[in-house]
Each structure stands twice: as structure tokens, then as C-alpha cells.
C-alpha positions as CSV (number, residue, x, y, z in Angstrom):
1,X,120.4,122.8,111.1
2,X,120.5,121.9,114.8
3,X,122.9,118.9,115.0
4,X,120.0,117.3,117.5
5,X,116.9,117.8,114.7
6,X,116.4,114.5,112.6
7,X,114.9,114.8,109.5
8,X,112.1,111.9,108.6
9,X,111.4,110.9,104.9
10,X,108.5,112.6,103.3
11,X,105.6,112.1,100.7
12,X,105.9,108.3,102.3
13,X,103.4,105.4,100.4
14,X,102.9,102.3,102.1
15,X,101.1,99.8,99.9
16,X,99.5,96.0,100.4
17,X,100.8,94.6,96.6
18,X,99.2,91.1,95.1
19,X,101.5,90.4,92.1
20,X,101.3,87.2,89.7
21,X,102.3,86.5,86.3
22,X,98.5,85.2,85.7
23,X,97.0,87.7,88.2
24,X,94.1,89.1,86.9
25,X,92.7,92.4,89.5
26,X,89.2,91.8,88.6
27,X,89.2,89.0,90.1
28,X,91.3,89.9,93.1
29,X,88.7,92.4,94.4
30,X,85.7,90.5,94.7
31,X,87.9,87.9,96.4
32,X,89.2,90.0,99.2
33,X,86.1,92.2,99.2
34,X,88.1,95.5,99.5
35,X,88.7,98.0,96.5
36,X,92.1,98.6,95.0
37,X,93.5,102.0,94.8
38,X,95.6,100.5,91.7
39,X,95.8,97.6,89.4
40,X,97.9,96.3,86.3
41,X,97.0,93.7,84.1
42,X,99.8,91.5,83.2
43,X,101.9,92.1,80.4
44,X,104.2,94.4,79.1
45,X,103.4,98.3,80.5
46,X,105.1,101.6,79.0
47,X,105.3,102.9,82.9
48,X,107.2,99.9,85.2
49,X,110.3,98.9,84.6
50,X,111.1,97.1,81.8
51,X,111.0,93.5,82.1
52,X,107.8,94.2,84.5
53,X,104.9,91.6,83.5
54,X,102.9,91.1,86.5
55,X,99.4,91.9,86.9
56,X,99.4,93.7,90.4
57,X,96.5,94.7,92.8
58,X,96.9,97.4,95.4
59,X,95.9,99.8,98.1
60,X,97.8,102.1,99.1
61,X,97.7,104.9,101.9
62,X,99.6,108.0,101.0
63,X,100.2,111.7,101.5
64,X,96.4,112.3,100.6
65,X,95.2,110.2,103.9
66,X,97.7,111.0,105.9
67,X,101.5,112.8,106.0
68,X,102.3,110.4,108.8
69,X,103.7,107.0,108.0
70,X,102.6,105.5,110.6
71,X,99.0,106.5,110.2
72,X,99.4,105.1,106.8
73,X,100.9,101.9,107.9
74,X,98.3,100.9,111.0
75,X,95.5,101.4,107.7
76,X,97.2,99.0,105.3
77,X,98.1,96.6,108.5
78,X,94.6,97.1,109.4
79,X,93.4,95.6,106.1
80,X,96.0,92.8,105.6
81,X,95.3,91.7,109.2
82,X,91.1,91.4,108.2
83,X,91.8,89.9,105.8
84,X,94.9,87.9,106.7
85,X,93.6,84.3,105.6
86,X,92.2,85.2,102.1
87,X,95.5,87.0,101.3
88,X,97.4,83.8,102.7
89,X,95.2,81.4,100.2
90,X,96.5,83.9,97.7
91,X,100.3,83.7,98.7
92,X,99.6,79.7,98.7
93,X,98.4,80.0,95.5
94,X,101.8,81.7,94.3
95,X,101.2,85.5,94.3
96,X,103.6,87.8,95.6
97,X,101.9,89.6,98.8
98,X,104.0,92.0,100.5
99,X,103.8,95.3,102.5
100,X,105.9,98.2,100.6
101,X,107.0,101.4,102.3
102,X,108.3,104.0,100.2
103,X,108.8,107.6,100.8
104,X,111.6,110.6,99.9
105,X,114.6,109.9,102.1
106,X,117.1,112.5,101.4
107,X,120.6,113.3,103.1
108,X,120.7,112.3,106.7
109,X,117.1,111.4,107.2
110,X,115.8,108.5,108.9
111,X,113.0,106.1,109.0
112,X,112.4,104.3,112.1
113,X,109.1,101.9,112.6
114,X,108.0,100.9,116.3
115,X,108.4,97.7,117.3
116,X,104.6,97.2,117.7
117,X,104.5,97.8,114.3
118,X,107.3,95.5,113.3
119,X,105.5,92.3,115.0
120,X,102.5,93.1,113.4
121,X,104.1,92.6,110.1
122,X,105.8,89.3,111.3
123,X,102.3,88.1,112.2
124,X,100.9,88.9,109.0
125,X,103.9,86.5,107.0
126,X,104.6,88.6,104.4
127,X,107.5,90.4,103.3
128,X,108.4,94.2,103.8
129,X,109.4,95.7,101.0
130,X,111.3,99.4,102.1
131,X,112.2,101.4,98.8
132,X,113.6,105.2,99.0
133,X,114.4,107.6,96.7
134,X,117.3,109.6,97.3
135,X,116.5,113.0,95.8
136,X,115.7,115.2,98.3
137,X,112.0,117.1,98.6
């Protein structure tokens, strides 16, 4: 491989994630008006982690809308900033909103975001949550 060619992560998922111990999705979606691609009721699940209670609502962009990540992040931005103030009345109410980015990563590969795209996710408020998995694809 040319010293020069970078490798980017692949089969990326960025995600806007609502989590509570008492959140309850079906009452998440009428609330923000916008359909989840995913939801958990709380309690215990056979397929998180264990220890993982958390009800969780999400939408997620991945691979299927788009192979670039930042396609996939100006969607879920898009959405968060709509509807910014009904998902800060849910952070005030003490769920967990954040923005997650998570894609294959590999040996020598890189991840970089532009900075436009960096101040919008300071506007927003909410954390970014960057995971990778280290096997390659």
C-alpha cells in the first residue's frame, strides 16, 4: 500500500441515542414526532452488555443510507438540530442524549470530522460518543 493512501473506517453508524432507566420509546416518539430506527425497553436484554438496563430510543443513519460518514452525520445533525429544544427538555429531564459514531477502524486508518461539523455538535450540547472496533473489514 502507497505510504501516502489513508485508509478511512468503514460500515460507519452514527446514531442520536435517548437512554433512561424509566425511558419508555413509546412515549419518546410521539414526543419528538420522528420515528425510531431502534428502541429497548428498560430492563435486562440477552443482546447489550450485561449490566445494560436502559430503555433507549434511536435513529440511526448507516451503510444502507449512505457509505459516507459524513452524509450520515449532516442526517442525524439535521434531526437533533429540529428538534434541538424537545431533546434538551428530555436531557433536563435526565435522559442521556448523545450523538454516537461508530464504524470499523482497522490498522492505520483514520477518522477525521470537519470542523463545521464539530461546532455543530457543540451547538447542539450533547455529548459525542466515538466507539471503534478494531477488527479489520
Amino acid at each position: 500500500m502507497d505510504v501516502a493512501e489513508k485508509r478511512h473506517w468503514v460500515l460507519t453508524e452514527v446514531s442520536l441515542v435517548i437512554k433512561g432507566r424509566d425511558l419508555h420509546p413509546e412515549e419518546i416518539t410521539p414526543f419528538l414526532d420522528v420515528e425510531p430506527t431502534g428502541v429497548r425497553s428498560p430492563g435486562p436484554s440477552k443482546w447489550d452488555r450485561p449490566g445494560e438496563i436502559d430503555g433507549q430510543w434511536r435513529i440511526s443513519c448507516n451503510e444502507r443510507t449512505s457509505r459516507d460518514v459524513h452524509e450520515q452525520l449532516d442526517s442525524i445533525l439535521s434531526i437533533a438540530e429540529r428538534k434541538r429544544v424537545e431533546l434538551r427538555q428530555l436531557s433536563e429531564q435526565g435522559y442521556d442524549v448523545t450523538v454516537s459514531l461508530f464504524g470499523f477502524s482497522g490498522n492505520d486508518s483514520t477518522l477525521a470530522l470537519q470542523p463545521e461539523e464539530l461546532k455543530r455538535i457543540a451547538r447542539l450540547g450533547f455529548p459525542l460518543r466515538v466507539a471503534a472496533s478494531m477488527s479489520e473489514r
